[in-house]
Structure formats: structure tokens, C-alpha cells
PAPA-18686 format. One record per residue (C-alpha): residue number from 1; residue in three letters; y, z, x. Coordinates in pm, whole numbers, plus 50000, padded with zeros to 5 digits. Each point is the difference from the previous one (the first is absolute). Example, Ala and Ser with C-alpha at 12.3 -4.5 7.8 and 13.67 -1.06 7.14 Angstrom:
<nufis>
<nufi num="1" residu="ALA" yy="49550" zz="50780" xx="51230"/>
<nufi num="2" residu="SER" yy="50344" zz="49934" xx="50137"/>
</nufis>
This chain:
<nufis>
<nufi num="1" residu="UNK" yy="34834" zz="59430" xx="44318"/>
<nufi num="2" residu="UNK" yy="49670" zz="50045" xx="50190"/>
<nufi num="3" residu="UNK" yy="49759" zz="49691" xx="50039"/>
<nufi num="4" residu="UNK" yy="49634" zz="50034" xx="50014"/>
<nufi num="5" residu="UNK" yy="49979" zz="50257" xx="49800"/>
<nufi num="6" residu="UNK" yy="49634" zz="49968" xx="49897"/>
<nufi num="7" residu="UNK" yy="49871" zz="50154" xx="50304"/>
<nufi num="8" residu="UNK" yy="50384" zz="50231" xx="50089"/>
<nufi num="9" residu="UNK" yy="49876" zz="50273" xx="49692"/>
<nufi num="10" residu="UNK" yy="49647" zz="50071" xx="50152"/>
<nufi num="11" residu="UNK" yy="50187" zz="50051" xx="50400"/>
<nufi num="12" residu="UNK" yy="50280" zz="50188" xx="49775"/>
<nufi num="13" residu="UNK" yy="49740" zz="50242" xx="49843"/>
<nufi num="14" residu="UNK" yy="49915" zz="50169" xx="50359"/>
<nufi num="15" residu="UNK" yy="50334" zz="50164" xx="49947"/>
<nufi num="16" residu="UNK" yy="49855" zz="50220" xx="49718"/>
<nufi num="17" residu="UNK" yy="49700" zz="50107" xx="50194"/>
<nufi num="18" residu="UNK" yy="50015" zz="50371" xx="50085"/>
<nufi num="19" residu="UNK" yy="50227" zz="50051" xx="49746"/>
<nufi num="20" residu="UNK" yy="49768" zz="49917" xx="49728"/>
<nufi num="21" residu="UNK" yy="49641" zz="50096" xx="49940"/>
<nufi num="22" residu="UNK" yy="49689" zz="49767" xx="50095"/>
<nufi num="23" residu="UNK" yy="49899" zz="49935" xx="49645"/>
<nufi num="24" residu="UNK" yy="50378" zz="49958" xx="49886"/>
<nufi num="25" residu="UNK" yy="50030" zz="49719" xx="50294"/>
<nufi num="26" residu="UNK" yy="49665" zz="49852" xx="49852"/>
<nufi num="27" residu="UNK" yy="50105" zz="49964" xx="49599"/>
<nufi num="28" residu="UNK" yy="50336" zz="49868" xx="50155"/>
<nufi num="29" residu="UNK" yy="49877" zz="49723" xx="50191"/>
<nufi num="30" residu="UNK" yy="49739" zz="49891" xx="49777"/>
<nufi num="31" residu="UNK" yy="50242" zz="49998" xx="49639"/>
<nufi num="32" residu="UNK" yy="50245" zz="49776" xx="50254"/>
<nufi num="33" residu="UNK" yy="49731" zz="49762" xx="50080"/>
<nufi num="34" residu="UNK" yy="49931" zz="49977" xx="49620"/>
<nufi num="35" residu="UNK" yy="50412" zz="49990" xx="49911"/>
<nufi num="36" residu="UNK" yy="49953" zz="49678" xx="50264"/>
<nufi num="37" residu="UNK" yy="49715" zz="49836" xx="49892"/>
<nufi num="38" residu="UNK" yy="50083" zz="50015" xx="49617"/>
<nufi num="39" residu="UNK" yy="50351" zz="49854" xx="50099"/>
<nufi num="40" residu="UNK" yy="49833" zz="49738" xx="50268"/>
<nufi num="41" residu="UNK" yy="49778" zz="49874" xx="49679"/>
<nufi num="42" residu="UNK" yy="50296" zz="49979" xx="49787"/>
<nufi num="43" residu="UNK" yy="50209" zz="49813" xx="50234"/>
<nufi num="44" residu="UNK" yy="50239" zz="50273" xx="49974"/>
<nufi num="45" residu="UNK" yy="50146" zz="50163" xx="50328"/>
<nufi num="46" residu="UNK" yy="49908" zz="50339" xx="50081"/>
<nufi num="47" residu="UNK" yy="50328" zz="50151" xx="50236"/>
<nufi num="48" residu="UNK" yy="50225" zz="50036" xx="49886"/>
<nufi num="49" residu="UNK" yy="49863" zz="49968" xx="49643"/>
<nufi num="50" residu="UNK" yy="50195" zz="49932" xx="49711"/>
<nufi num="51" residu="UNK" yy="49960" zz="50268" xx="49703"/>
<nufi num="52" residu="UNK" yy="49839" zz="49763" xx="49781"/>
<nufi num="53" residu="UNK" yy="49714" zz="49944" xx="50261"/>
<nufi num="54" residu="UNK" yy="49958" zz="50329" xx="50031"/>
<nufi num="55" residu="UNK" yy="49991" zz="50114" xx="49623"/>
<nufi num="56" residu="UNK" yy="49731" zz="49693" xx="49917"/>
<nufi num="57" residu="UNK" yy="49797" zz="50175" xx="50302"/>
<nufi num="58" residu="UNK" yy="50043" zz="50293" xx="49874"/>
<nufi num="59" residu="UNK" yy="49875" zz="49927" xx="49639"/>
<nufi num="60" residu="UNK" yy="49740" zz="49792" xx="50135"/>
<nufi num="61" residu="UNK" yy="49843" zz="50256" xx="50199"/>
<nufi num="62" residu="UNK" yy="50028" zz="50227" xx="49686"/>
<nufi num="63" residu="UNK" yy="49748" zz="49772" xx="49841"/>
<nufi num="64" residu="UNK" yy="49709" zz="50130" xx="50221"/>
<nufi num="65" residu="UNK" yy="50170" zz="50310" xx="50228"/>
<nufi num="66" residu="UNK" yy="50076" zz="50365" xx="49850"/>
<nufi num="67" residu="UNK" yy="50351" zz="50067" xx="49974"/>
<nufi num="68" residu="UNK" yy="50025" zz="50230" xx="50324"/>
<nufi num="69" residu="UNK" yy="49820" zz="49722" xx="50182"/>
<nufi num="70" residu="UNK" yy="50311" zz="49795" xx="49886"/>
<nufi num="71" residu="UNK" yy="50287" zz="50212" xx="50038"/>
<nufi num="72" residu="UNK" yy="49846" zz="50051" xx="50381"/>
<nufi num="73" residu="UNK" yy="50009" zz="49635" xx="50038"/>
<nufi num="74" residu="UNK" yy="50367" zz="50018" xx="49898"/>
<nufi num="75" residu="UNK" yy="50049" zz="50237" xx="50276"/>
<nufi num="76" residu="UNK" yy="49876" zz="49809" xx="50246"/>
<nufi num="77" residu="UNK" yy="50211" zz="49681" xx="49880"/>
<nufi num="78" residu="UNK" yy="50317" zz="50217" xx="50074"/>
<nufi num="79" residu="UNK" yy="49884" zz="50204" xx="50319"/>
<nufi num="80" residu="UNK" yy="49960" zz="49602" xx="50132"/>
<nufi num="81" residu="UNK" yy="50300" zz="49872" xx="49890"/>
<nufi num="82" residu="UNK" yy="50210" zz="50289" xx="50166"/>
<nufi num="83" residu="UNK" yy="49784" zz="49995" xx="50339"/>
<nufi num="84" residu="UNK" yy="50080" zz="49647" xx="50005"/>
<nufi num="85" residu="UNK" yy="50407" zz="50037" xx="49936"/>
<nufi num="86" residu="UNK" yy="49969" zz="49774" xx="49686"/>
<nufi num="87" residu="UNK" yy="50151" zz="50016" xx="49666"/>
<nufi num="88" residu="UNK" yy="49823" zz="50258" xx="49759"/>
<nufi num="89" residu="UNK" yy="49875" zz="49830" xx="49676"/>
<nufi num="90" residu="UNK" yy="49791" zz="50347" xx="49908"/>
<nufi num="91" residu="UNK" yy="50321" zz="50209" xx="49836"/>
<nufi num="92" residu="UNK" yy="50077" zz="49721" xx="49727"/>
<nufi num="93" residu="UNK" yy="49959" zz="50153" xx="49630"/>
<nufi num="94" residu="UNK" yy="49765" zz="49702" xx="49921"/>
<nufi num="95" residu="UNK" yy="49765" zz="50156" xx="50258"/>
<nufi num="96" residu="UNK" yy="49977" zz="50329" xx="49759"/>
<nufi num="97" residu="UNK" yy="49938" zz="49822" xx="49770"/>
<nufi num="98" residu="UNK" yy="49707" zz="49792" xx="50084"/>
<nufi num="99" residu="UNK" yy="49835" zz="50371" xx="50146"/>
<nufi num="100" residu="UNK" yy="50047" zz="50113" xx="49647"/>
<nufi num="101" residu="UNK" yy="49841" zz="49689" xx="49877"/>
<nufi num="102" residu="UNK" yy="49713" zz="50062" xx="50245"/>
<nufi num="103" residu="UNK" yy="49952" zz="50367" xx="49875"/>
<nufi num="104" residu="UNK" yy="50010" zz="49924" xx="49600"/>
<nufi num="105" residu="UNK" yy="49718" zz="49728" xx="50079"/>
<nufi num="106" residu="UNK" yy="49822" zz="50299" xx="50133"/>
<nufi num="107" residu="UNK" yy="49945" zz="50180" xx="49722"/>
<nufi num="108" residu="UNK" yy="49655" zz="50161" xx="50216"/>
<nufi num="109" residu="UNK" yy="50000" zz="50370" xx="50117"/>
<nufi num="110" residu="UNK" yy="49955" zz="50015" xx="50378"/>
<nufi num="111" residu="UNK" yy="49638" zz="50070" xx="50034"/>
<nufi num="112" residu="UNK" yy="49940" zz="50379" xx="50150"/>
<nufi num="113" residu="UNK" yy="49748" zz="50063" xx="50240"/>
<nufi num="114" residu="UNK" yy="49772" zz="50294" xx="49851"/>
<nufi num="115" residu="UNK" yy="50073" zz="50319" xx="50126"/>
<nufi num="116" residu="UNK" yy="49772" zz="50197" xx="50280"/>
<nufi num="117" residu="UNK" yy="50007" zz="50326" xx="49836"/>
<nufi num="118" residu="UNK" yy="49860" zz="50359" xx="50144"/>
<nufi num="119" residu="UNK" yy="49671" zz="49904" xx="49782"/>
<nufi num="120" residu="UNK" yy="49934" zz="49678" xx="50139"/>
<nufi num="121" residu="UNK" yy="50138" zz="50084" xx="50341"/>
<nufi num="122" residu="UNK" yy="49720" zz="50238" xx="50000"/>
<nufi num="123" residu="UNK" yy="49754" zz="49758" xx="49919"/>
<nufi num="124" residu="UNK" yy="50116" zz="49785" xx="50284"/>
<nufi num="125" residu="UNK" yy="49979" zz="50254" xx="50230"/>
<nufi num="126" residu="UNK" yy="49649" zz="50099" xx="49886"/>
<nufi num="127" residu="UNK" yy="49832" zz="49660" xx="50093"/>
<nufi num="128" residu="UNK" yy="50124" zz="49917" xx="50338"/>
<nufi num="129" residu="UNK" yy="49782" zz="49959" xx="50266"/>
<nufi num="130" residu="UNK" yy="49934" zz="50229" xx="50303"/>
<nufi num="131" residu="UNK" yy="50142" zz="49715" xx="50221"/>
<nufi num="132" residu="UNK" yy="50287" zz="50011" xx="50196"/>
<nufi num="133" residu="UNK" yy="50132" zz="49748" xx="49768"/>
<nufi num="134" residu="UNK" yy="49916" zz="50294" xx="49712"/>
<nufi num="135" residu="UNK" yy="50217" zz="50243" xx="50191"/>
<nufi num="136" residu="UNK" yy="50291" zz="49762" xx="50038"/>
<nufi num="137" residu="UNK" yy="49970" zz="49877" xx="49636"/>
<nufi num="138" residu="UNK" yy="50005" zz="50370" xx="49886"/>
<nufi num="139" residu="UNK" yy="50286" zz="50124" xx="50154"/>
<nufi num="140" residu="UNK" yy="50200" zz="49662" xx="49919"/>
<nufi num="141" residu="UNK" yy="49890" zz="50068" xx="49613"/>
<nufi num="142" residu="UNK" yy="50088" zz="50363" xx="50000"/>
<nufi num="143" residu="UNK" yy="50341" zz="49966" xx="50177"/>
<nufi num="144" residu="UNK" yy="50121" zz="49717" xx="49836"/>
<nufi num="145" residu="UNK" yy="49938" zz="50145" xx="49656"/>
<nufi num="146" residu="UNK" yy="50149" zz="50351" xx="50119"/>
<nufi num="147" residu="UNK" yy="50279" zz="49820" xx="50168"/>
<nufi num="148" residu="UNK" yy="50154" zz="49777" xx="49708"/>
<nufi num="149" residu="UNK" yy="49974" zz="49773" xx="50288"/>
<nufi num="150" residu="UNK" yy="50064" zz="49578" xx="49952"/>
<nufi num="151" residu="UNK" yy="49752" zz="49767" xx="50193"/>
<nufi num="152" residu="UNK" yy="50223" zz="49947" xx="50277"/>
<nufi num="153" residu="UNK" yy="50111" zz="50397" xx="50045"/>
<nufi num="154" residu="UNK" yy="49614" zz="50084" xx="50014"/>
<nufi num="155" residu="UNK" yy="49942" zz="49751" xx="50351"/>
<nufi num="156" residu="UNK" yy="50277" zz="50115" xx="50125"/>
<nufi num="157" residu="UNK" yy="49961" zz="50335" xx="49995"/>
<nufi num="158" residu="UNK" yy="49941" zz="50110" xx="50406"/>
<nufi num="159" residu="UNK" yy="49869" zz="50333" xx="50128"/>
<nufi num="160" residu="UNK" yy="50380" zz="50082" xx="50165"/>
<nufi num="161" residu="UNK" yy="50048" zz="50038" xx="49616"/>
<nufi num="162" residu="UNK" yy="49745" zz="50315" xx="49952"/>
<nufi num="163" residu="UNK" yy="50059" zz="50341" xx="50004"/>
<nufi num="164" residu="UNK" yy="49700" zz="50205" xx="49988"/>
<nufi num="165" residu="UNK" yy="50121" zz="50319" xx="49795"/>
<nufi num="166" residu="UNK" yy="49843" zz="50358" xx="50023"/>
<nufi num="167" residu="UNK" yy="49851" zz="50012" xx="49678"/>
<nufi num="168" residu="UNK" yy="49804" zz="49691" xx="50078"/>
<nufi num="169" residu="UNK" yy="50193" zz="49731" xx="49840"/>
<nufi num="170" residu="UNK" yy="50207" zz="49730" xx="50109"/>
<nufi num="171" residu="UNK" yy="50364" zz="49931" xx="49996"/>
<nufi num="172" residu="UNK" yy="50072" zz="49592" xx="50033"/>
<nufi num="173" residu="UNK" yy="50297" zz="49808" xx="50067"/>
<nufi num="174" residu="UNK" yy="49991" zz="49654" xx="49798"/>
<nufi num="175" residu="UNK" yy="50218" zz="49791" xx="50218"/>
<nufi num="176" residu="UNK" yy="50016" zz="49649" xx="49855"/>
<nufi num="177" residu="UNK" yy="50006" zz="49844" xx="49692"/>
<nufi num="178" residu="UNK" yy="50171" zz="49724" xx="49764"/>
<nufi num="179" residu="UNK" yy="50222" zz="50305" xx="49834"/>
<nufi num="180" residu="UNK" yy="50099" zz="50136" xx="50381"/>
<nufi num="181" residu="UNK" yy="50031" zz="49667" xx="50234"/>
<nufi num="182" residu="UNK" yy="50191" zz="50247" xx="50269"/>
<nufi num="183" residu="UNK" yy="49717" zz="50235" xx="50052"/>
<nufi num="184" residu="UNK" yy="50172" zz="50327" xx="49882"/>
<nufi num="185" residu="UNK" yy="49632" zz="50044" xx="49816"/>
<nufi num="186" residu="UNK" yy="49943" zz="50320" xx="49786"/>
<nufi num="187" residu="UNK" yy="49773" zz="50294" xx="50041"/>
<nufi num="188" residu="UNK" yy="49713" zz="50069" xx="49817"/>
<nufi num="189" residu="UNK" yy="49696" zz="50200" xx="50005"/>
<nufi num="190" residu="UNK" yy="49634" zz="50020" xx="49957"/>
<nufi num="191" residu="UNK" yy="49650" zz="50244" xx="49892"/>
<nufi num="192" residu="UNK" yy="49789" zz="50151" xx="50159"/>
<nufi num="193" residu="UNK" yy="49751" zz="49757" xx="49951"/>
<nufi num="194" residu="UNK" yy="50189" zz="49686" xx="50063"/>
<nufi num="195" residu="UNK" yy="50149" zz="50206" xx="50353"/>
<nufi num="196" residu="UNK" yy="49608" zz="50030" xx="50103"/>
<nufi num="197" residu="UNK" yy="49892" zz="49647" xx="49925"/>
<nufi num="198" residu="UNK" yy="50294" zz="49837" xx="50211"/>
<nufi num="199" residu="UNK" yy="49874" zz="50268" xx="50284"/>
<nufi num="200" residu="UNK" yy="49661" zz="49850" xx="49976"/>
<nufi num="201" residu="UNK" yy="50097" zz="49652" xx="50014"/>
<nufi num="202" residu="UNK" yy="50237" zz="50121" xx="50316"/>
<nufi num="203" residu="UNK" yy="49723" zz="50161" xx="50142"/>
<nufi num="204" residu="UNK" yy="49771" zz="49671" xx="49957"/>
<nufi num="205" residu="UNK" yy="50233" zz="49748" xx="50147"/>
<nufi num="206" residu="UNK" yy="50194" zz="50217" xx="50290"/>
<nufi num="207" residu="UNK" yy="50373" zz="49879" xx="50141"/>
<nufi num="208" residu="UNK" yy="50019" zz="49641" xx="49964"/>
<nufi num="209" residu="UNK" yy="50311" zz="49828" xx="49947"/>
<nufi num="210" residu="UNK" yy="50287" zz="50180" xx="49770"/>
<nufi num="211" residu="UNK" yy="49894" zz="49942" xx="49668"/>
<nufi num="212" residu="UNK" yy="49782" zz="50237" xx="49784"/>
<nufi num="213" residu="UNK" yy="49774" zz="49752" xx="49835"/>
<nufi num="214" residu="UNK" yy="49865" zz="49725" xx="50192"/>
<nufi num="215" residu="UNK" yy="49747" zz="49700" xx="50023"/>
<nufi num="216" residu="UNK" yy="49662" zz="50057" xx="50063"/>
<nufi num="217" residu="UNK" yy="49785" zz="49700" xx="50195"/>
<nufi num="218" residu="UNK" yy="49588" zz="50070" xx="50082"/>
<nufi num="219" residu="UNK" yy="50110" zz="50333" xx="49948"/>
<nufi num="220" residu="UNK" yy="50245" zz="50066" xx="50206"/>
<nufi num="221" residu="UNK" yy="50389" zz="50075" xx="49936"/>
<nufi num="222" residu="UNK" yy="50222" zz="49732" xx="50070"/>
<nufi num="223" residu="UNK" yy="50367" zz="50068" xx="50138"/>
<nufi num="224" residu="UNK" yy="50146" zz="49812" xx="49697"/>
<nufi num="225" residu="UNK" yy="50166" zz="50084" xx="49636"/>
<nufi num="226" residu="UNK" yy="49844" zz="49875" xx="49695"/>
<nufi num="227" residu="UNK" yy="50139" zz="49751" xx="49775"/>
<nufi num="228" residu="UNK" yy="50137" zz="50093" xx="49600"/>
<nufi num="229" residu="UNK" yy="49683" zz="49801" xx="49897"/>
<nufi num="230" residu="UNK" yy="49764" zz="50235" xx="50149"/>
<nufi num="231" residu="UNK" yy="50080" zz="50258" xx="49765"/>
<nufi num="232" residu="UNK" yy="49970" zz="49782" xx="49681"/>
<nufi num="233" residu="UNK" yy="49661" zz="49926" xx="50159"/>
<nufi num="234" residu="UNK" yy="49931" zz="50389" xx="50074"/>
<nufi num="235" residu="UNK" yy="50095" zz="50033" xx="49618"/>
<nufi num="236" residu="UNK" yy="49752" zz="49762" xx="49852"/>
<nufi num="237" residu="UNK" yy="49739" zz="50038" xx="50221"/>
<nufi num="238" residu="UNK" yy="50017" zz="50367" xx="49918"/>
<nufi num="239" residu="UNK" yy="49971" zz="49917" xx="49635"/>
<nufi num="240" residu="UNK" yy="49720" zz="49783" xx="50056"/>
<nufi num="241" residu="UNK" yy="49809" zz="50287" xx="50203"/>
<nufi num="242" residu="UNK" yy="50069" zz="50245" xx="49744"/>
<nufi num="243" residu="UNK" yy="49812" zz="49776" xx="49681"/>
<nufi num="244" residu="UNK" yy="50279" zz="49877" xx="49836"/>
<nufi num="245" residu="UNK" yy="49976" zz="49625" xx="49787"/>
<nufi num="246" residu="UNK" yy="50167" zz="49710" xx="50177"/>
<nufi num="247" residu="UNK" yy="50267" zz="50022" xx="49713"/>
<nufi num="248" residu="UNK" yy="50112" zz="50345" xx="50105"/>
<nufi num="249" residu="UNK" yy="49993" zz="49917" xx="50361"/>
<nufi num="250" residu="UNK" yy="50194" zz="49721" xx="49916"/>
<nufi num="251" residu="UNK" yy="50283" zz="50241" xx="49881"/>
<nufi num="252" residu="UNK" yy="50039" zz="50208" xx="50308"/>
<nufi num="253" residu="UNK" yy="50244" zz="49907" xx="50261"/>
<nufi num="254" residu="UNK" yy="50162" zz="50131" xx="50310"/>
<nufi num="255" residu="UNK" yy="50253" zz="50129" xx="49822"/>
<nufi num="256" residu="UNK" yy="49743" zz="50230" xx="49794"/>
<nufi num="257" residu="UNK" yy="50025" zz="50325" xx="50237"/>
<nufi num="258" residu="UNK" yy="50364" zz="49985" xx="49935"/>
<nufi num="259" residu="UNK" yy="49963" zz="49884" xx="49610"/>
<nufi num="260" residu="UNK" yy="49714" zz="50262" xx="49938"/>
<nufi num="261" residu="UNK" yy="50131" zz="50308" xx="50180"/>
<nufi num="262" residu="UNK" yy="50380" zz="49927" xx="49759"/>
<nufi num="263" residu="UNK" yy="49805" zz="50038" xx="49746"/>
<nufi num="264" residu="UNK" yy="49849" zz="50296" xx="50100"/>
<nufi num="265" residu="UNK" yy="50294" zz="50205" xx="50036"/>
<nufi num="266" residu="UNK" yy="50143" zz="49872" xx="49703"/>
<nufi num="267" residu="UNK" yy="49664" zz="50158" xx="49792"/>
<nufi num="268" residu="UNK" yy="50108" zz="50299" xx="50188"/>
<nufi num="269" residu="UNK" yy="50352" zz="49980" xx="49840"/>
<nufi num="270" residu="UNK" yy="50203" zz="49980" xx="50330"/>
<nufi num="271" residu="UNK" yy="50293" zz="49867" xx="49901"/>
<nufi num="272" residu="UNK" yy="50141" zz="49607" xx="50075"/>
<nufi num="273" residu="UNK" yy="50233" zz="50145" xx="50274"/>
<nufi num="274" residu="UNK" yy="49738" zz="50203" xx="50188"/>
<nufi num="275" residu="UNK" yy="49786" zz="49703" xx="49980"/>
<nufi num="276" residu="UNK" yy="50254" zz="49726" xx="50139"/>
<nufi num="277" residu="UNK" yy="50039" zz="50220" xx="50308"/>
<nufi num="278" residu="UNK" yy="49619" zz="50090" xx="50024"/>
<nufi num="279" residu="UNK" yy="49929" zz="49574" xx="49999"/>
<nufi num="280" residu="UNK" yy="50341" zz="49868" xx="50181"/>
<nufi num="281" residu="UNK" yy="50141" zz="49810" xx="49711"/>
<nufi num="282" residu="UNK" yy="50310" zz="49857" xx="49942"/>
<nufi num="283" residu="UNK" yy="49954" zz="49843" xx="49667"/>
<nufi num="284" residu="UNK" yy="49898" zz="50230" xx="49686"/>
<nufi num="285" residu="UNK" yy="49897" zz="49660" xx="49819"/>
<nufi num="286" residu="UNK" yy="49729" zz="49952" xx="50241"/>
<nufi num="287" residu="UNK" yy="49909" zz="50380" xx="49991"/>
<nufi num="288" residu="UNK" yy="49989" zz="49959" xx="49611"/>
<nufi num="289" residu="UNK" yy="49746" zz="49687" xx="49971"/>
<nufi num="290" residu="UNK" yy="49785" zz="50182" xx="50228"/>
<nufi num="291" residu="UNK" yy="50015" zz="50319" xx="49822"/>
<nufi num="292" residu="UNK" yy="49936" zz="49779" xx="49594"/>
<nufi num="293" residu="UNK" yy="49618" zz="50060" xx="50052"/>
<nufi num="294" residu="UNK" yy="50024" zz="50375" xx="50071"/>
<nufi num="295" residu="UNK" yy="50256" zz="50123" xx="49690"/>
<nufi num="296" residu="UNK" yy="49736" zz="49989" xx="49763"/>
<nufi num="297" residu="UNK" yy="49806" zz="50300" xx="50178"/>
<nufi num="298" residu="UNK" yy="50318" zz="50155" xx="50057"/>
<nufi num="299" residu="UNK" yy="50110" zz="49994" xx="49632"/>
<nufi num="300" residu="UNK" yy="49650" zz="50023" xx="49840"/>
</nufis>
């Protein structure tokens, strides 16, 4: 059996990198620091854990984590223990059944951001500035909702990934996301309007660096990709700018491009299928709490 193997899992971990996305290596090391410092205030030893350990964890962190924040944890117990060579507490039955016991306590509906549909898309679009940060902000808004596109597929998107079509919109490969970690990426494809304002932001900022969207610093582009946050920010700074209250600001996210333009196409009675390839999902359950807000137009 391995000794020291406080500090062996964190040197183990640069094995997954490459193979797994930034964020992904992120949630995993920080849910094993918490797996260790529950089991280092318990007295309890974290590798290898015993199942017991690892079910009270697990119900104890389902006392003030969501479920998927749990189950993730759980993930990153086991992707340890088999880096490591160590026995594999995370199969037992009694581990089901304390995840079960952590998603009955949850009786709470995951909250859903509030979708960025055409009307307030157009509203958002209406009151950005004639800045360069206005252009940039426009075409992120206008793709992103036209797209389907996640956080993370929207600042990654990079100019090699346009095609500028004849009848003056654009054809975009979507490379990267949680759904595609090898990069296969789908196709998808924009307006008119959305083609022109990514043009203008082109035409503002010139060749720098790879990636279509980038920083801007005393005005200047910056040879860098933006971060997942910046959209959320883009999002509810947009809301702010177009009049909304603080409690409907509240209520959009980063994910509301993607939530809003579902929703959309749903009102327009595309069908579930066309819809899961138009957004890049895997899971119709996710599709469907996305789509609970938009039925009632549908069926009204």
C-alpha cells in the first residue's frame, strides 16, 4: 500500500490533465479537499476510505450541497481511489443508498435560470453602448442565444471556426463542450443579423490571438479568452442596462441564451428531437426542465 498519501492524490491528479476539461479538474480537486478535510475532522482516514466514511460524508454534505454537487463529490472519491491503486469503497450498495437518502431530503426543484428569449434578447441588444465593449457584448448575446451555446462553448468559439456563407450568414463549428470532451463539436448556424454583428466586432478588434471573443483592457483587445463568468456578468449587466428590477436580474444566468432560445423553438413547435440536436444535448431530462416554463404558450 502507498504511504503518504495525503499529498500522492494531488501529484496523481496531473495524470488526468489533458484528458479532462479545466473546470472538470477544478470541481475534482476541490470536492477531494472537502472528502479530506471532513474525514481529517472526524478522525477518520481518507485513502483508502472505508464505505461507512464515505456514506456519513456523503449524507453530511447532503445537509447543505444539492444532490449533483454530491454525487460529483462521489466521483471524485472514486476517480482518487483508482489513480491512487487503492481499494474502491464507492461501488458498495450502502453508497446508493445514502445518494438516495441525499435526494429524498431534497425534496427542492433545481432552480432554472430564466430564459433569454427573442423578446428580451432584443431588448438587450437595444441598450448596448456604442463602445467597443457594446460591439463585443452584442455579438456574444446574439450568437450565444442563436447558437444553443453553454458558457464554456461561447469562449471558445475561435474565428478558424467561421464560415462566412454567400447569403450573408454564418456557418459555426462548436468544438468543445461538457456533452463533446473530444472536440468532434457540431455545426450550427446563424441570421443575418447575428452574421453582421460578429463582423462588426471582427472588424473593431482585427487578428489577435485565435479566439473570437476576447478581453478588452483601456480599450484595447487583449490576446486572451474570457472566462464562463464573463458571460453570467454580460447577462446581468445586460438586464440591468435594459430597466429590469434587481429581482428579475437576479433570475438571469449564463445559461439564459441557451435556456431562452429552447424555449423559443419549443413556442415554435419544433419538436424535442430537432431541438436536442439544435442545443447539443444528451439528456432529454435536462431539455425538459428547461422547456416547463415555455409549454404553457405552446399549449395555450
Amino acid at each position: 500500500m502507498r504511504t503518504n498519501v495525503h499529498s500522492d492524490w494531488r501529484s496523481e491528479f496531473k495524470r488526468l490533465e489533458g484528458a479532462y476539461a479545466p473546470s472538470t479538474m477544478r470541481s475534482y480537486r476541490t470536492d477531494v479537499e472537502a472528502f479530506e478535510a471532513w474525514c481529517e475532522s472526524q478522525g477518520l482516514s481518507p485513502f483508502p476510505a472505508a464505505v461507512q466514511t464515505v456514506c456519513q460524508f456523503l449524507e453530511a454534505q447532503g445537509k447543505e450541497k444539492a444532490p449533483a454537487t454530491v454525487r460529483r463529490r462521489l466521483y471524485a472519491i472514486r476517480k482518487v481511489h483508482r489513480l491512487l491503486g487503492l481499494p474502491n469503497p464507492t461501488h458498495d450498495e450502502e453508497i446508493n443508498l445514502s445518494l438516495r437518502r441525499v435526494r429524498r431530503r431534497s425534496a427542492v426543484r433545481p432552480k432554472q435560470a430564466k430564459g433569454l428569449t427573442r423578446d428580451y434578447l432584443d431588448r438587450f441588444l437595444a441598450t448596448q453602448p456604442d463602445t467597443p465593449w457594446g460591439l463585443r457584448n452584442r455579438a456574444m448575446l446574439s450568437l450565444g442565444y442563436e447558437l444553443l451555446t453553454r458558457r464554456s462553448e461561447l469562449v471558445a468559439l475561435r474565428d478558424a471556426g467561421l464560415e462566412h456563407r454567400k447569403d450573408g450568414t454564418l456557418r459555426v463549428l462548436i468544438r468543445r463542450s461538457k456533452a463533446d470532451p473530444f472536440g468532434q463539436g457540431r455545426i450550427a448556424f446563424t441570421s443575418v443579423r447575428t452574421a453582421n454583428l460578429v463582423r462588426d466586432w471582427i472588424a473593431w478588434r482585427g487578428p489577435v490571438g485565435p479566439f473570437l471573443f476576447c478581453p478588452i483592457y483601456q480599450g484595447k483587445p487583449i490576446n486572451r479568452d474570457l472566462s464562463t463568468t464573463t458571460i453570467k456578468r454580460l447577462v446581468k449587466r445586460a438586464a440591468e442596462q435594459a430597466g429590469f428590477h434587481a429581482d428579475e436580474i437576479s433570475a438571469f444566468s449564463g445559461h439564459s441564451m441557451r435556456v431562452g432560445a429552447a424555449q423559443d423553438l419549443l413556442t415554435r413547435r419544433f419538436d424535442m428531437a430537432a431541438i436536442m440536436r439544435a442545443g447539443g444535448w444528451k439528456s432529454v431530462n435536462v431539455l425538459v426542465r428547461y422547456l416547463e416554463q415555455a409549454e404553457q404558450n405552446v399549449w395555450a
